[in-house]
C-alpha positions as CSV (number, residue, x, y, z in Angstrom):
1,X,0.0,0.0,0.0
2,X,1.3,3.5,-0.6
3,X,0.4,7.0,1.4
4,X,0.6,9.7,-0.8
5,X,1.1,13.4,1.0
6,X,-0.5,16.6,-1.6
7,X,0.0,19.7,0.0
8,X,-0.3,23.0,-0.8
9,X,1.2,25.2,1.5
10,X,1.8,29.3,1.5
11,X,5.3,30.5,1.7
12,X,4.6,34.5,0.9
13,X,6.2,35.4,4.4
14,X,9.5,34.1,6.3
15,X,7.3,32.2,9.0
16,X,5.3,30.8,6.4
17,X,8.4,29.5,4.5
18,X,9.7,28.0,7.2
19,X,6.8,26.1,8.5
20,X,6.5,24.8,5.0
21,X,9.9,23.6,5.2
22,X,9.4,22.1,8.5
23,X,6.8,20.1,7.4
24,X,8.7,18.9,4.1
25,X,11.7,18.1,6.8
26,X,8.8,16.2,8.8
27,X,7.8,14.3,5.7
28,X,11.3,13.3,5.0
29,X,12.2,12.2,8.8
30,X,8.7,10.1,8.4
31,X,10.4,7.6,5.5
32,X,8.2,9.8,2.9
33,X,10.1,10.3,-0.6
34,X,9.2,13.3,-3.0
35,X,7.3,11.9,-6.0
36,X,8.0,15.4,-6.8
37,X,7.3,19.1,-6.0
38,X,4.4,19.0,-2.9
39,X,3.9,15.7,-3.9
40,X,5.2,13.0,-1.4
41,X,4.6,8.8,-1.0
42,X,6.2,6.4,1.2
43,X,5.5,2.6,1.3
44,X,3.1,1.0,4.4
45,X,2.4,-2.6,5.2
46,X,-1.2,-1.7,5.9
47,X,-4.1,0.5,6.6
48,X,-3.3,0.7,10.1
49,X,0.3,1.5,9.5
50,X,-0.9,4.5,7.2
51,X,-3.3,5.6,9.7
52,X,-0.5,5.7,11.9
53,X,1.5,8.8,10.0
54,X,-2.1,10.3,8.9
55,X,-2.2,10.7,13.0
56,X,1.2,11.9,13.2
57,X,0.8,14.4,10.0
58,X,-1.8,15.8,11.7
59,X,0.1,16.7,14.6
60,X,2.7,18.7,13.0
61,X,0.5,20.0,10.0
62,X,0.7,24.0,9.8
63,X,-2.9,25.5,10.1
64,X,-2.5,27.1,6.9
65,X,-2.8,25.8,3.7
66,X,-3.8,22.4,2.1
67,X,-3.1,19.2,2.8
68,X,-4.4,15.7,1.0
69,X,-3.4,12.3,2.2
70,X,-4.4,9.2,-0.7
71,X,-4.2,5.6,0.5
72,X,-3.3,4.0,-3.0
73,X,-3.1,-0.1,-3.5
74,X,0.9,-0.8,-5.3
75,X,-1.1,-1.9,-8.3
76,X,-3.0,1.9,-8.7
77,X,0.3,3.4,-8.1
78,X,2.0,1.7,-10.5
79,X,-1.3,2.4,-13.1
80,X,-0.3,6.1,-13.0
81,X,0.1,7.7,-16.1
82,X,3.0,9.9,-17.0
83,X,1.6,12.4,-18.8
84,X,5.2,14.6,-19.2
85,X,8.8,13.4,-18.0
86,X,9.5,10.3,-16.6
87,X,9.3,7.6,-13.4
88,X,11.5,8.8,-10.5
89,X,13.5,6.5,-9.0
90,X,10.9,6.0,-6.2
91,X,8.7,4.4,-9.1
92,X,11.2,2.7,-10.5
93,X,12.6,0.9,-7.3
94,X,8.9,-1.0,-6.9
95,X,8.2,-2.1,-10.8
96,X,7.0,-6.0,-10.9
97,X,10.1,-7.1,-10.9
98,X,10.5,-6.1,-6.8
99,X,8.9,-7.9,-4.2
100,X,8.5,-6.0,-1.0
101,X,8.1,-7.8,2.3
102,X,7.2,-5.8,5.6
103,X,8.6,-7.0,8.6
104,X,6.9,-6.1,12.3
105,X,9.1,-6.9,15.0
106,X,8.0,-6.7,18.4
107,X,10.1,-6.6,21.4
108,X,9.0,-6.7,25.1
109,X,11.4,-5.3,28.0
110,X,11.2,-4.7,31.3
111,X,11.7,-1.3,32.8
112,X,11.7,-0.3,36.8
113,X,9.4,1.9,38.1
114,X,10.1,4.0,41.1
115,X,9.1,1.6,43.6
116,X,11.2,-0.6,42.4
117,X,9.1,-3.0,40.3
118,X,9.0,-4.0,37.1
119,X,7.1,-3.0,34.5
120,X,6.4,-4.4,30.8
121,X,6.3,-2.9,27.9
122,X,6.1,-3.5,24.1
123,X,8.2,-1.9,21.4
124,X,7.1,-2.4,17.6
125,X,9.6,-1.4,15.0
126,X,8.4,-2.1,11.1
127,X,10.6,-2.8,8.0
128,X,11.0,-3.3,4.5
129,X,12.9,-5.6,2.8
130,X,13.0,-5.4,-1.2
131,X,14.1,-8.2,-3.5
132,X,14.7,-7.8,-7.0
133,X,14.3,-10.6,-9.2
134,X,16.0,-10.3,-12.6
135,X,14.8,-9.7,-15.8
């Protein structure tokens, strides 16, 4: 599944160019890749995943502006037309040729409170592994 980001932001004043960098910066940090200008997609293992960085591209989103978020299946992504110019490397590096496995790995620890007890808690981590098959 891909997330795609479309944003629209307004950059006419110094505060408004840098909070419209900020959130570009935040896209970046979040494993998004530009498709290109104000356009932005990343790869998720699910629905729940995407929701996941809807939830936290709401938090940082400035109030100003215009901001679209697409859920799109790897087949309608890869249905896109190119209309002028050519695929990025983004849509090049997922063709049929690549198979994309998402990995969650979850990892329990124990952590002392302050009364000296124990307590348990769950760390997920997700990630991607890509294998290209040749032509």
């Amino acid at each position: 599944m891909r997330v795609m980001v479309i944003f629209d932001l307004p950059v006419v004043t110094k505060m408004e160019r840098k909070l419209a960098t900020s959130f570009r910066k935040f896209l970046l940090d979040d494993g998004f890749e530009m498709l290109q200008y104000s356009v932005y997609t990343r790869l998720c293992p699910d629905r729940d995943n995407a929701y996941m960085h809807l939830d936290r591209i709401k938090k940082v989103a400035p109030r100003n502006g215009s901001i679209r978020m697409l859920m799109l299946t790897e087949h309608q992504f890869a249905d896109m037309y190119i209309v002028v110019g050519e695929k990025n490397i983004q849509e090049v590096k997922n063709t049929p040729h690549t198979t994309s496995i998402f990995l969650k790995i979850s990892i329990k620890r124990n952590y002392p409170n302050n009364r000296g007890n124990f307590v348990s808690k769950t760390v997920q981590y997700y990630t991607m592994i890509q294998i290209v098959r040749g032509l």
